[in-house]
C-alpha positions as CSV (number, residue, x, y, z in Angstrom):
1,X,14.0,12.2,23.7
2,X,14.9,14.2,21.0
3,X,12.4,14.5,17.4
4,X,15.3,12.0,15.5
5,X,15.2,9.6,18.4
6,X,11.6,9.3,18.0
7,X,11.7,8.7,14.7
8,X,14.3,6.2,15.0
9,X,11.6,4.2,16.9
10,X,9.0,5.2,14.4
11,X,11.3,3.9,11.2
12,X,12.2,0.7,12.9
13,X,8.5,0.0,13.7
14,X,7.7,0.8,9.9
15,X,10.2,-1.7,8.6
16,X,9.3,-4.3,11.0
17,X,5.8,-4.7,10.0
18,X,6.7,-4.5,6.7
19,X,9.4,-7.0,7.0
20,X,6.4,-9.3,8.1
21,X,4.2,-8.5,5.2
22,X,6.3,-9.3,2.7
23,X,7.3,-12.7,4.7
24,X,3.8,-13.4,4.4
25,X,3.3,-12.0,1.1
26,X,-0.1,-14.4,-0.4
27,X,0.2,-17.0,2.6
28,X,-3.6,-16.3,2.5
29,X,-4.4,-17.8,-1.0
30,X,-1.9,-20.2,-0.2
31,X,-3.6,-21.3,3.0
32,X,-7.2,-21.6,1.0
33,X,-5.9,-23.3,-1.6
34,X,-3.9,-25.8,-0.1
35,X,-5.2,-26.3,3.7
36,X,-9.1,-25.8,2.7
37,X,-9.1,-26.8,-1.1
38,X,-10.6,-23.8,-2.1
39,X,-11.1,-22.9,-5.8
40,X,-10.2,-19.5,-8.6
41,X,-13.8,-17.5,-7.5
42,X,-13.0,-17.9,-3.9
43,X,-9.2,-17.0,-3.9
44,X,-10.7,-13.9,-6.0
45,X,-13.1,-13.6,-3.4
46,X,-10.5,-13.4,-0.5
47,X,-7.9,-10.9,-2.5
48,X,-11.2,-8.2,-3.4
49,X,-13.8,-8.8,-0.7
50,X,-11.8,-8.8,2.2
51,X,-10.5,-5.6,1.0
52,X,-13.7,-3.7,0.3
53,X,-15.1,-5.4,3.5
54,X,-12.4,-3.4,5.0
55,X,-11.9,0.0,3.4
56,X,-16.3,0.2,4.4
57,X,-15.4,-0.5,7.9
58,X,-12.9,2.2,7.9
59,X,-15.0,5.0,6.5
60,X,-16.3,5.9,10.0
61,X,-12.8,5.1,11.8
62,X,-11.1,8.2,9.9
63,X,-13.2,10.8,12.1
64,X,-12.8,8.6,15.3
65,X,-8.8,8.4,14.8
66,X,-9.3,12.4,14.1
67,X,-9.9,13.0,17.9
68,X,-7.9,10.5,19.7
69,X,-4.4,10.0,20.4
70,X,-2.5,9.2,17.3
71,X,0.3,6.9,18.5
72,X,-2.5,5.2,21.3
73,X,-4.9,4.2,17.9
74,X,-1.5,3.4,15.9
75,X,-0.4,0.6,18.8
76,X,-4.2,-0.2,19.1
77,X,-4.4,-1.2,15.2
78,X,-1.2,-3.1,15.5
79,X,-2.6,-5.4,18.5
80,X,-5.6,-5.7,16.5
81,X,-3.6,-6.7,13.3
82,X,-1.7,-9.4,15.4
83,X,-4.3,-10.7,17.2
84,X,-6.7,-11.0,14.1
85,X,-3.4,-12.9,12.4
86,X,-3.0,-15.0,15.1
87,X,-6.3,-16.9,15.1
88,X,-5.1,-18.5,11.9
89,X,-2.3,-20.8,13.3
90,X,-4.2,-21.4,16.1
91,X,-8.0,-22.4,14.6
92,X,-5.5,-24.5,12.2
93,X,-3.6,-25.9,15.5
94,X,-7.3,-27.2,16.3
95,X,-8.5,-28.4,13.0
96,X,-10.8,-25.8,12.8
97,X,-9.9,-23.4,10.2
98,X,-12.1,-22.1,7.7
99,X,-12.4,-20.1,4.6
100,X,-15.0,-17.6,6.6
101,X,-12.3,-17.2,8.9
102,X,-9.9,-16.0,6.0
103,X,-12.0,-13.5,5.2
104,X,-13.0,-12.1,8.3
105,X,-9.3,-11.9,8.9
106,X,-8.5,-10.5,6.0
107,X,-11.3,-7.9,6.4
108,X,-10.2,-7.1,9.9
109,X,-6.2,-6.3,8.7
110,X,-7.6,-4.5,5.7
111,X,-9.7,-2.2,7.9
112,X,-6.9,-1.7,10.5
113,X,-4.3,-0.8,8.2
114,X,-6.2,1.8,7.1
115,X,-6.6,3.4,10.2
116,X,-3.2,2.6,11.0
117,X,-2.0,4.6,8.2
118,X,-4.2,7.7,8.9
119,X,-3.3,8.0,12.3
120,X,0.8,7.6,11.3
121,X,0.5,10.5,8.9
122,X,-1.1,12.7,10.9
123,X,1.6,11.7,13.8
124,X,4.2,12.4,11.7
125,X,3.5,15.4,11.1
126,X,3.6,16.2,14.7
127,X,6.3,14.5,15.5
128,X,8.5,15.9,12.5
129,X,9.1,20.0,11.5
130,X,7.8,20.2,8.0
131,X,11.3,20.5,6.4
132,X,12.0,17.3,7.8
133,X,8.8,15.1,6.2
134,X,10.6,13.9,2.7
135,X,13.5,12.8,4.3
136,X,11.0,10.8,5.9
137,X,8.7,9.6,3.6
138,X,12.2,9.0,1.3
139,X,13.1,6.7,4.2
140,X,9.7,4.9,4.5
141,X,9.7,4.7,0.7
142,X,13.2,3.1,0.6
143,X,12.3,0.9,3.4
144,X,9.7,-0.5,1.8
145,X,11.3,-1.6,-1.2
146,X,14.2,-3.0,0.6
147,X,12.0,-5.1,1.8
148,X,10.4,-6.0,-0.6
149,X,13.5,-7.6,-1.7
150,X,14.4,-9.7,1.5
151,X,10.8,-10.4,2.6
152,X,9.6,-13.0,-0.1
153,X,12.8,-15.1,-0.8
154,X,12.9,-15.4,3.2
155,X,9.1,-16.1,3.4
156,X,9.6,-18.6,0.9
157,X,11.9,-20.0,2.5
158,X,10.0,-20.2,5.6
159,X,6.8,-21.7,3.8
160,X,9.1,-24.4,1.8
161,X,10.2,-25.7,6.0
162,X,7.1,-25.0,7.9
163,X,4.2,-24.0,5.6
164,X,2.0,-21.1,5.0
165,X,0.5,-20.6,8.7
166,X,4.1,-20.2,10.3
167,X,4.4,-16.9,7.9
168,X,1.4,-15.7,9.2
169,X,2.3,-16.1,12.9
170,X,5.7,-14.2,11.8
171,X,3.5,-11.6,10.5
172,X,1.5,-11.4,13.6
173,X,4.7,-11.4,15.7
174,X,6.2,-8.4,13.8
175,X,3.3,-6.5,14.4
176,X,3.4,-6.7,17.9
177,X,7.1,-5.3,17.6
178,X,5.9,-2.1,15.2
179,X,3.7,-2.0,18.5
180,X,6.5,-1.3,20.7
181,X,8.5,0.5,18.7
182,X,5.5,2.9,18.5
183,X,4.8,2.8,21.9
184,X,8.8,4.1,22.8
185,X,8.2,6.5,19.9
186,X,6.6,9.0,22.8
187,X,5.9,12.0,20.4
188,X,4.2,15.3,20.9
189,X,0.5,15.1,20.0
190,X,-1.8,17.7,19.6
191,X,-4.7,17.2,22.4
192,X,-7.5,16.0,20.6
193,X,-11.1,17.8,20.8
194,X,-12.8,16.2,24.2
195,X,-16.4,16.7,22.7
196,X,-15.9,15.6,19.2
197,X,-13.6,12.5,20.9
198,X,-16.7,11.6,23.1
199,X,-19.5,12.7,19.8
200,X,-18.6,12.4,16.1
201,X,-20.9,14.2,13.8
202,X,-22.3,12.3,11.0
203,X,-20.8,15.1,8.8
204,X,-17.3,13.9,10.0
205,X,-17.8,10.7,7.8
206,X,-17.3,12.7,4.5
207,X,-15.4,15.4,6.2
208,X,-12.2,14.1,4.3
209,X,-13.5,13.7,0.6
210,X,-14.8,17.2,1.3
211,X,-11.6,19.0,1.9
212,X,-9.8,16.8,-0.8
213,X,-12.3,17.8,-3.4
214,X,-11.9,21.8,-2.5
215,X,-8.3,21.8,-2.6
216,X,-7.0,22.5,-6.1
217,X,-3.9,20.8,-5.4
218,X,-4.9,17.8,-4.0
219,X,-7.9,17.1,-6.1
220,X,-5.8,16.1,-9.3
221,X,-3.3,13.8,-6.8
222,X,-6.0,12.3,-5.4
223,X,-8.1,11.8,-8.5
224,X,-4.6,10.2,-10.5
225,X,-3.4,8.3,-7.2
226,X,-7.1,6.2,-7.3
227,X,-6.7,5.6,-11.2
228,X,-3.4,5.1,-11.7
229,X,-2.9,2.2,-8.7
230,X,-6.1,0.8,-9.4
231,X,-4.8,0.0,-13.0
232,X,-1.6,-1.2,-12.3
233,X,-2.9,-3.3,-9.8
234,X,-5.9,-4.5,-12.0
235,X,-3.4,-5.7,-14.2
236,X,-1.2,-7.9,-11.8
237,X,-3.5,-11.0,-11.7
238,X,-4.0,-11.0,-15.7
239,X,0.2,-10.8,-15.8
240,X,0.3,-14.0,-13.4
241,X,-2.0,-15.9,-15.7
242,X,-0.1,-14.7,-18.8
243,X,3.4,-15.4,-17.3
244,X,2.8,-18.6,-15.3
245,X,0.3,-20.2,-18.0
246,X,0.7,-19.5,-21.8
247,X,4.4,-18.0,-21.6
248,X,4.9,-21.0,-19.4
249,X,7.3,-19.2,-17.0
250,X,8.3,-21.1,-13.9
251,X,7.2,-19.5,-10.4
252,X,11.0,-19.1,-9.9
253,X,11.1,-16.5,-12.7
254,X,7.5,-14.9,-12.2
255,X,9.2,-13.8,-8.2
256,X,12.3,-13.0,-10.1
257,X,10.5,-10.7,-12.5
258,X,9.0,-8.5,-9.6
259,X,11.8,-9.1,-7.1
260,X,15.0,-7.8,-9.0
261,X,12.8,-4.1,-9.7
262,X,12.8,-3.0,-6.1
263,X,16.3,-2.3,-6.3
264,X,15.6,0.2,-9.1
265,X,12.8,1.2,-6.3
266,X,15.6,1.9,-3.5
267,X,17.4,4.0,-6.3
268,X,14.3,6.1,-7.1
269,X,13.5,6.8,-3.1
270,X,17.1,7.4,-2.4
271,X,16.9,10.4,-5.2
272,X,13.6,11.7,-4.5
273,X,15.4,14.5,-2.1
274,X,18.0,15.6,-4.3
275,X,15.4,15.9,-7.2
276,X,13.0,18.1,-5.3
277,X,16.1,20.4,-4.1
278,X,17.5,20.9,-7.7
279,X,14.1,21.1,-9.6
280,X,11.6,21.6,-7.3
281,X,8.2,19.2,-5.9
282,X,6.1,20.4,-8.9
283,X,8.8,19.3,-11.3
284,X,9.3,16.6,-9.8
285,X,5.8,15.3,-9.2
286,X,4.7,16.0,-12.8
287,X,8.2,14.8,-14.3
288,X,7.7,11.5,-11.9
289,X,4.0,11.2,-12.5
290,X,4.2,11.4,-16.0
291,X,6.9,9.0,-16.9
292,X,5.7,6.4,-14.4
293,X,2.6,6.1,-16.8
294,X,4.5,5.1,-19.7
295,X,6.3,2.1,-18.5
296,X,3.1,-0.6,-18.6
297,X,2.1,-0.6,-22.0
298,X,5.3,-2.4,-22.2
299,X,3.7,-4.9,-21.2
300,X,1.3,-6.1,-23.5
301,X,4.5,-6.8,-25.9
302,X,5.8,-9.7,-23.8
303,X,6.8,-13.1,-24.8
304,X,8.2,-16.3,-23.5
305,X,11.7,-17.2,-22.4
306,X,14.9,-14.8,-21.9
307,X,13.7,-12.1,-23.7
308,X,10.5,-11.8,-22.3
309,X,11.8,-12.2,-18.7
310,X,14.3,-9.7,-19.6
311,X,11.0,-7.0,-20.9
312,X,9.4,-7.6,-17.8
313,X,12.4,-6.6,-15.6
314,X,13.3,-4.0,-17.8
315,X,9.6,-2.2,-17.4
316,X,9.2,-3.1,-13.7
317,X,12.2,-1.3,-13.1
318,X,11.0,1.7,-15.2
319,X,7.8,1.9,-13.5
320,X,8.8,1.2,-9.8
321,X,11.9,3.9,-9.9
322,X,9.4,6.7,-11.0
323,X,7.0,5.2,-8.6
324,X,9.3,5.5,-6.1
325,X,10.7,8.9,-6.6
326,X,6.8,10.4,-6.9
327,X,5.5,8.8,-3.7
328,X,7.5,10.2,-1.2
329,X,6.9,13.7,-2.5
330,X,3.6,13.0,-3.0
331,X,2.9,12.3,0.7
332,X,5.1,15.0,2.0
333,X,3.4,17.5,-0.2
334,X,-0.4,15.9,1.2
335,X,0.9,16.2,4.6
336,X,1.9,19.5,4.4
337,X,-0.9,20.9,2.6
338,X,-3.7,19.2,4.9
339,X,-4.3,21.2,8.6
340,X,-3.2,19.3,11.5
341,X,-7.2,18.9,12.6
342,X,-7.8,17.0,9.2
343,X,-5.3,14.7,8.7
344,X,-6.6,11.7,9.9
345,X,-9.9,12.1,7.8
346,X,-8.2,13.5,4.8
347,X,-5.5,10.1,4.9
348,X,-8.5,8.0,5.7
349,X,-10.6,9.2,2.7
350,X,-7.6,9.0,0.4
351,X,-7.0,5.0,1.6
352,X,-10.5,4.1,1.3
353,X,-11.0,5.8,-2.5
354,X,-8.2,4.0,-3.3
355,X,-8.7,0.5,-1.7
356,X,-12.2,0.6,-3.3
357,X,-11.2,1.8,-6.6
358,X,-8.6,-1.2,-6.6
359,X,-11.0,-3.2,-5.9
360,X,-13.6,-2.4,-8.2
361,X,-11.3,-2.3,-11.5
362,X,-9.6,-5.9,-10.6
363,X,-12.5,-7.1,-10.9
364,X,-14.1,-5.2,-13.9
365,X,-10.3,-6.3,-15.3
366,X,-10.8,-9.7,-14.8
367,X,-14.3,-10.1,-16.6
368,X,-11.9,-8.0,-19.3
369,X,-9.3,-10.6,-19.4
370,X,-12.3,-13.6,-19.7
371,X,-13.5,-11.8,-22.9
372,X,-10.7,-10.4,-24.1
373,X,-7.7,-12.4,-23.4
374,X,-5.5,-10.9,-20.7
375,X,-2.9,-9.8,-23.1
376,X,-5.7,-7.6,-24.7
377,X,-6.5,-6.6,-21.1
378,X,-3.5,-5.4,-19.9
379,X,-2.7,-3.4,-23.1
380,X,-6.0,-1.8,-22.2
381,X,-4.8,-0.7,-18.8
382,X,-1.3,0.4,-20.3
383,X,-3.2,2.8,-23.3
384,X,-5.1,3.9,-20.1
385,X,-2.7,4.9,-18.0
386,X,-1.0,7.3,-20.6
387,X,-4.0,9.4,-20.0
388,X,-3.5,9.6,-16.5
389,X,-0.5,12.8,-16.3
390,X,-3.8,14.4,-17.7
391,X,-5.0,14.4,-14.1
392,X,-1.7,15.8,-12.3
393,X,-1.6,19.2,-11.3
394,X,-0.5,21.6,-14.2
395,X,1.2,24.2,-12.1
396,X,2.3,25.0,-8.9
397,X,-0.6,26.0,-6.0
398,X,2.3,26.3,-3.4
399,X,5.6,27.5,-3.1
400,X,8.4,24.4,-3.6
């Protein structure tokens, strides 16, 4: 089977699972809220603690995925993803569903996506010749946003006929087909280190934050990746509160408002390629990196009705084409620069930082927005994230 073949498998297994995320996209808040009656601090507690719960849990996974088989621990993390998912519909099948459940789910598919996503960069780099890795990432990039178009109209439909918990089995199911479709992927691996495989040093656990901080190109990606999501995330919550309570926007329009910009997303991931071949990936990663900082101030300036609908659109669109054109290159250029022996730990590293970091300025955003008003709040984020180009490289460590 030849390297596109493999990827073929590999591609249809991405879009799969991510068909079913986005069919499932916040079926558990929904769940808590309307099967177990739960309140604002423990939906809170379900989007940031199941999340840090899992980005700990994978700290010491990044060095075990470093000496095992990449595609065995990718299929592993799937099974685990839809098995964890699966307990859902079936504790609710028995009446027995509770919030502790959520979050030990949630926990669960927070740490084995992590994993998951170290051990698929470090396979596609194997599986791939390095002149091949942004076409790629271009097509994992357009992929997702494509689905992030289809998946939550279709998951909403699916919750308006059978309810939150059939979105989750969906979600389960469509992990057991990324499953396959890595299994019949049946790339060339590297053989992992028997005596590391069998006897992880301690040392391993920070092995990956070690070689991130030492390279001079990847410590200013790494360093602007953590801040940059973590405050457009941060924001995303206050925005929901904004749009759906004092603007009085109807939920129609608030999925409207982040549905219709993942088309400008497919745009951006389509030209990512073409970019880096006519102005090179430094260009392109500061041009990218630089202008997608600019777009969420916008933000603070909206209002109610057309208009307003139209500004949030308009910046959305702004944001998540740069965002799209930087993160495929971004990822090729991580891939290429990390060894083949380091991967795993170095993806692993970069996932947790990143989780945690997400985690730790929603929440510091939300006391923000309690004090402040989360109009105030987000303008914060937006002034913020203008500093952040500050942290991308300032000129090229490696040859385009």
């Amino acid at each position: 089977m030849g390297s596109g073949r493999r990827f073929g498998w590999l591609w249809a297994a991405y879009g799969t699972s991510a068909l079913g995320t986005w069919l499932a996209f916040g079926a558990l808040p929904l769940i808590a809220v309307r099967v177990l009656d739960a309140g604002p601090v423990e939906v809170a507690a379900l989007a940031s603690v199941g999340a840090a719960v899992g980005a700990a849990v994978a700290v010491p996974l990044g060095p075990w995925v470093e000496f095992r088989s990449k595609r065995y621990v990718m299929v592993a993390t799937d099974l685990v993803r839809c098995a964890a998912l699966l307990t859902i519909p079936v504790a609710y099948a028995c009446g027995a569903l509770t919030f502790l459940q959520l979050l030990l789910v949630s926990a669960v598919v927070a740490a084995a996506d992590i994993t998951f996503r170290a051990a698929s960069g470090a396979y596609l780099k194997a599986l791939l010749p390095a002149e091949e890795l942004l076409v790629a990432n271009a097509r994992f990039e357009a992929t997702s946003w494509t689905t992030t178009i289809v998946g939550p109209p279709l998951g909403g439909v699916l919750v308006g006929f059978l309810g939150p918990v059939a979105t989750v089995a969906a979600d389960a199911v469509s992990y057991l087909l990324s499953a396959l479709g890595v299994h019949a992927s049946r790339g060339p691996e590297p053989r992992p280190g028997r005596r590391k495989a069998v006897r992880p040093r301690a040392r391993d656990l920070l092995e990956g934050w070690r070689f991130i901080l030492a390279d001079p190109a990847l410590r200013p990606l790494f360093l602007n990746t953590a801040v940059f999501n973590g405050l457009v995330m941060a924001t995303q919550p206050l925005l929901a509160v904004l749009m759906l309570g004092r603007l009085g926007f109807t939920p129609w329009q608030y999925g409207l408002a982040f549905a219709a910009p993942s088309v400008a997303g497919l745009l951006g991931a389509r030209l990512a390629r073409p970019l880096v071949t006519r102005y090179g990936r430094h260009r392109v990663l500061t041009g990218a990196g630089t202008l997608r900082a600019v777009w969420p101030l916008g933000l603070a300036f909206l209002g109610p009705g057309t208009g307003g609908l139209v500004l949030v659109i308009g910046v959305e669109s702004g944001l998540i084409f740069c965002c799209a054109v930087f993160n495929p290159v971004y990822a090729t250029h991580r891939l290429q620069r990390t060894p083949a022996d380091r991967v795993a730990r170095t993806l692993s590293a970069w996932a947790v930082t990143g989780r945690a970091t997400t985690a730790v300025l929603t929440a510091a955003w939300g006391v923000l927005g309690t004090l402040l008003g989360p109009r105030t709040a987000i303008g914060l984020a937006g002034a913020l994230l203008l500093t952040t180009p500050l942290l991308l490289p300032r000129r090229p460590r490696t040859a385009d």
